[in-house]
N, C-alpha and C positions, 0 to 999 in steps of 0.2 A: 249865330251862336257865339257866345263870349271867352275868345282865348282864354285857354288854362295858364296862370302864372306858374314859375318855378317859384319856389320856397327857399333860399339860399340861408343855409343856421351856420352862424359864427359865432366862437366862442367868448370872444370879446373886440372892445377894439383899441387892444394896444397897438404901438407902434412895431408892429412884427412881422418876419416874413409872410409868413401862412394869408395875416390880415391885410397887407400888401399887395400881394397877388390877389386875395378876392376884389379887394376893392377894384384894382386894373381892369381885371374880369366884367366886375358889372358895369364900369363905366365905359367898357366898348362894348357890351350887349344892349346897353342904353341905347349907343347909337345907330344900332341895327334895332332898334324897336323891339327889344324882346319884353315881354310883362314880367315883373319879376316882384318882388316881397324879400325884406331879411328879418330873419328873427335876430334878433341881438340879445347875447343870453349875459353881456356884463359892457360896463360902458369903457375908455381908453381915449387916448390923441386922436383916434382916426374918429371916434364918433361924426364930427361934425361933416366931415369927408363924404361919408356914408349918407349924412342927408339930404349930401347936396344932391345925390345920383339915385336915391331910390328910397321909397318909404320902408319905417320900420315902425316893427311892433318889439317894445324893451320887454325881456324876461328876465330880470334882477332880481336875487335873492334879500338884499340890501340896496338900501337909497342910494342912486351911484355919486351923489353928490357927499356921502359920508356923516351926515346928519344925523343927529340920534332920535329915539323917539319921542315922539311930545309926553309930558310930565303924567298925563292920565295912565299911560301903558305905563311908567312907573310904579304908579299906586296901585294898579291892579298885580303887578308882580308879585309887589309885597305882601296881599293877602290871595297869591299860588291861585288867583285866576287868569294869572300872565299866559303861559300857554295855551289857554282854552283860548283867548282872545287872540294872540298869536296864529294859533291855528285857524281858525275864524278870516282875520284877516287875509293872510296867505291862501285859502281858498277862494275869497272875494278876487283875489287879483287873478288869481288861477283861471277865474271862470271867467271872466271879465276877456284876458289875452287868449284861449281858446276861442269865446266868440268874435274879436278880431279875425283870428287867422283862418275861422273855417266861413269869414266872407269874405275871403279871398279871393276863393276859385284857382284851389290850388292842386296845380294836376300833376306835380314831380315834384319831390325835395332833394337839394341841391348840399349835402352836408361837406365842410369845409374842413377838416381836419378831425381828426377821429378821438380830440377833447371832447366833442359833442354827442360821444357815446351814451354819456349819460342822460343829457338832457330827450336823445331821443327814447332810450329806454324805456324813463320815469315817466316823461311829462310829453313826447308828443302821439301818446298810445293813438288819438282819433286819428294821422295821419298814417298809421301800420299798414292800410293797404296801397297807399302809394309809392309807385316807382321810386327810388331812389339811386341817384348819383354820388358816389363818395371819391371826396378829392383828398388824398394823406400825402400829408409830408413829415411824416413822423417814421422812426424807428426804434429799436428795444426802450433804449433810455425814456426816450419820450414818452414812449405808450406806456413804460409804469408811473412815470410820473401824471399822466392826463389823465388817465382813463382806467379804467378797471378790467379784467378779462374778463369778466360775466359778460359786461356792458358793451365792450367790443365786440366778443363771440356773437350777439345777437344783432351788433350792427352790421357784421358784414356779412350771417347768414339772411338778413334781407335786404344788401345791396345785390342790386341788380348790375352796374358798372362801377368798377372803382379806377380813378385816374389816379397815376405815380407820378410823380415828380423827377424821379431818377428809376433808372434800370435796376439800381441795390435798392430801392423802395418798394417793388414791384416783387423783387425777388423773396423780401422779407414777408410778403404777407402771403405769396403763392408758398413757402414751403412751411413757414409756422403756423399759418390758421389753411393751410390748403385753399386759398380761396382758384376759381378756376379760373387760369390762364386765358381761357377762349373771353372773357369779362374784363379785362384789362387793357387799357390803354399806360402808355408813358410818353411822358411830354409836360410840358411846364410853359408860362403864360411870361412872358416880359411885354412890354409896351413899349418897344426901344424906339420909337418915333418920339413916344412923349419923353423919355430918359432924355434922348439928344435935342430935344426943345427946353429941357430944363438944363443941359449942359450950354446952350449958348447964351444963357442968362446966370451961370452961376458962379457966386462972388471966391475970387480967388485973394488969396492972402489972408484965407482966416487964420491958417495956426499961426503965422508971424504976427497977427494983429493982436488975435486972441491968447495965445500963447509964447509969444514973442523966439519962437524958434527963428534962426539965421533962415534966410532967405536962401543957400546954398545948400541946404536941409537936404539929406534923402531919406524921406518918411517911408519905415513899414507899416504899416497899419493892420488894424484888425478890427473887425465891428458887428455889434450883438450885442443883444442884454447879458449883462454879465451873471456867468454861472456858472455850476463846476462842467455842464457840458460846454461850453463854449470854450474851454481850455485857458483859462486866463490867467491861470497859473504856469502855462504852460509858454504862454506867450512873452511871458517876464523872467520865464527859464531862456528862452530861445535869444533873446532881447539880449540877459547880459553876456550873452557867450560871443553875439555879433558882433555886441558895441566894444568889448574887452580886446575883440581880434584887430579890428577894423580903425582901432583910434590911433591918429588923431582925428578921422573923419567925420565930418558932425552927421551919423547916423542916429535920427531917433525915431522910437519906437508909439504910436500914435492908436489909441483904443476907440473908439467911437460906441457908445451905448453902455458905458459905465458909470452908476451913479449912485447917490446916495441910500434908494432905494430899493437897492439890489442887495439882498442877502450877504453877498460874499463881499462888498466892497471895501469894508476897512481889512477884512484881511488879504487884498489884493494890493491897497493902499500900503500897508504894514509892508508886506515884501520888498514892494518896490524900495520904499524908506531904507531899509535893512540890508536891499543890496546895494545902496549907496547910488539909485537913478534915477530920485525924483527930480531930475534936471532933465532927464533923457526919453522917460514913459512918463505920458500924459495920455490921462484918463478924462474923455470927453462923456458928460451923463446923455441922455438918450436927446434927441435931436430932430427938428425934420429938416433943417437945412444939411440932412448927415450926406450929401451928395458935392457939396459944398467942402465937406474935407476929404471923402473919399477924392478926389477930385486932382488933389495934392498928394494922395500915397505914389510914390515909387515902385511900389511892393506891396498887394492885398498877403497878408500872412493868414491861413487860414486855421487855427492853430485847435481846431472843435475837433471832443473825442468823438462825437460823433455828429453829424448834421447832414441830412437828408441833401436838400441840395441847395445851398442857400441862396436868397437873389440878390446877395451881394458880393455874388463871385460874379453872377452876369451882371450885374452893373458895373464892376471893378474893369470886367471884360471888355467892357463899350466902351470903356476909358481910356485903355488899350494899357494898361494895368496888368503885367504877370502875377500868378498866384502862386503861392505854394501851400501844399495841402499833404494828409496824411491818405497814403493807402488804407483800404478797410473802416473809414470813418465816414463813408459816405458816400453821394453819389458826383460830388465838385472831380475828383480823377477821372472820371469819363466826357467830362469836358475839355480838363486839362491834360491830360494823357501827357507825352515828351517836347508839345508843340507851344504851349501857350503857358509854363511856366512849369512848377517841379511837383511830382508826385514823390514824396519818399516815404520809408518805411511807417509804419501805424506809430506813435508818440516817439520816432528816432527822434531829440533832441538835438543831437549832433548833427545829424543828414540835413533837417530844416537848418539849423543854423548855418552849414556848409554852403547853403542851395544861397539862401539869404545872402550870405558872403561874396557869391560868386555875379550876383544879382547889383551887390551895391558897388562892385568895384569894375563891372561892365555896362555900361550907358546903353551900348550898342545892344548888348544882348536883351536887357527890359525894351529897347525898343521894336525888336524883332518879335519874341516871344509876344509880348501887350499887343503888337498889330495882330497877329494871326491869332491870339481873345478873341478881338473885336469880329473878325472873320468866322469863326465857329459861329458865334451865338447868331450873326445876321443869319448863317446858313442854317443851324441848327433849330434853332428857336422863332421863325419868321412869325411874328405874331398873327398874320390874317390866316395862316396856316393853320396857328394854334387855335384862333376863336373859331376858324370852320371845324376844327374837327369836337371840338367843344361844342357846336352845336348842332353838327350829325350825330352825336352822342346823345343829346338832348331830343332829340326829332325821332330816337330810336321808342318815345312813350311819352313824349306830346307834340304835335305840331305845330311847327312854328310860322310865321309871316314874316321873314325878314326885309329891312327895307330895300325897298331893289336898287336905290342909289348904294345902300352900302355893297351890295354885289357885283357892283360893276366892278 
């Protein structure tokens, strides 16, 4: 009889946490031979990623290549048989990627962030009686911004497990949507072998190269696509209060995932201008060598009003890289508690700035705090930990063969 594959739906593949972590995910369930399939519901950086570890079927609204349509769908617009033909078409594809996926042999879907509420709503009605696993790393903001409450309500009245990412993620869906506590797992996926196989290969000196910052730099940093949750405005509040206190010291303040493309950038760009520290904050656009400057912070600043639990605290962590972070923004303070850098008050200004302060003018202390990071996450987050229990979770509604080399 022919293993049931899992069905893993993502909601695109930008370069982003959420997409990050799945990717990790499937490319060590690859090497335990698991059957797997992803729906790809929009394309991104990591596409190519994705195909190197597992076949996909694209569900695109629009051509991800950006194309418009050939000149005939023009002429039929103009004489208002455009939607009919529209319609037409988008059913053709409709029918086309449901006969894909239901030759599958697909025996759980595997949904990746709760963006995907809608796509399972609308469009994967044939798969409603299948198990479902739901992995969220979202919270309030997020989920109005992804997803709709209808669409959600019904996604998580037919999950069967849902993984959190952090304990405040877990908490937020157990008491807003009631989902049952006995269904829940908490736990999060790093791949810190391969992180520290890409840390002994990673080119150092890029902000001095690329940005000709002093060599005797103490970079804080901050990294994410830029937006009003990621706090960016907040990090260029924190920025001049540091660098105001702390000069003559060449303290500068280092963004990773800032770019042109990003809604808020020129009025992030305008700030910095106007507070007189385009010398001091640089704005790096998105990246995949972003581990390459992570690499050089001093300081991860974690400056998001709210972020589930991002994995770029744990890779700051591996680096042995202190953080500072807001209480009530997330689930990064239960990593970092009083040991591994500073929890303060929810958008204190001051308190980050303080913590910061006390951070840039003690060597010893980033190196204390950064080692016992790197300590947590080994202990916390041991990745064969995290994929066995990822795949007793999965075994609970298909069964799996894993390969007995990877079990050893």
């Amino acid at each position: 009889m022919t293993q049931k594959k899992i069905l893993f739906v993502c909601h695109d593949a930008n370069r982003a946490g959420s997409q990050l972590l799945l990717l990790q995910l499937i490319r060590l369930l690859k090497e335990r031979g698991v059957p797997m399939h992803l729906l790809l519901c929009d394309g991104g950086e990591l596409e190519k990623d994705f195909e190197e570890v597992i076949s996909i079927t694209r569900f695109y609204h629009q051509n991800p290549d950006g194309t418009t349509l050939p000149l005939t769908d023009k002429l039929l617009k103009k004489v208002s048989l455009y939607k009919l033909y529209e319609e037409y078409t988008v059913q053709k594809a409709n029918d086309r990627i449901i006969a894909e996926l239901k030759s599958q042999n697909i025996g759980l879907l595997f949904i990746n962030s709760v963006a995907n509420a809608t796509i399972y709503h609308d469009f994967l009605q044939f798969f409603h009686d299948l198990p479902v696993v739901l992995f969220v790393h979202e919270l309030a903001m997020s989920v109005k911004i992804y997803t709709y409450e209808k669409h959600l309500n019904f996604l998580l009245r037919k999950t069967d497990h849902l993984i959190a990412v952090a304990q405040a993620v877990a908490n937020f869906y157990v008491k807003k949507y009631d989902f049952p506590l006995r269904n829940v797992s908490i736990f999060t996926l790093i791949d810190h072998a391969l992180i520290d196989q890409k840390l002994e290969r990673v080119q150092h000196g890029v902000l001095e190269k690329n940005y000709k910052i002093p060599e005797e730099a103490i970079v804080i940093g901050g990294c994410g696509n830029a937006e009003w949750r990621k706090g960016n405005d907040i990090f260029n509040w924190i920025a001049r209060k540091v660098i105001q206190t702390t000069s003559p010291l060449p303290v500068f303040f280092v963004w990773v995932g800032a770019g042109p493309q990003h809604e808020i950038y020129e009025l992030i760009q305008s700030d910095i201008r106007l507070m007189g520290l385009s010398d001091r904050i640089i704005l790096i656009p998105p990246t995949p060598q972003v581990l390459d400057y992570i690499n050089r912070f001093d300081v991860l600043l974690l400056s998001s009003r709210e972020d589930p639990y991002p994995l770029v605290v744990l890779e700051a962590a591996l680096q042995e890289i202190p953080v500072i972070c807001f209480k009530d923004a997330g689930g990064a303070p239960e990593l970092i508690e009083a040991d591994a850098g500073f929890v303060v008050p929810f958008l204190d200004i001051d308190a980050a700035a303080e913590a910061a302060i006390k951070l840039v003018l003690d060597p010893a202390l980033r190196e204390s705090l950064g080692q016992t990071a790197r300590q947590k996450v080994l202990a916390r987050h041991n990745t064969l930990k995290s994929i066995g229990n990822i795949e007793a979770i999965i075994q609970k509604f298909i069964p799996l063969q894993v390969s007995e080399k990877q079990n050893q």
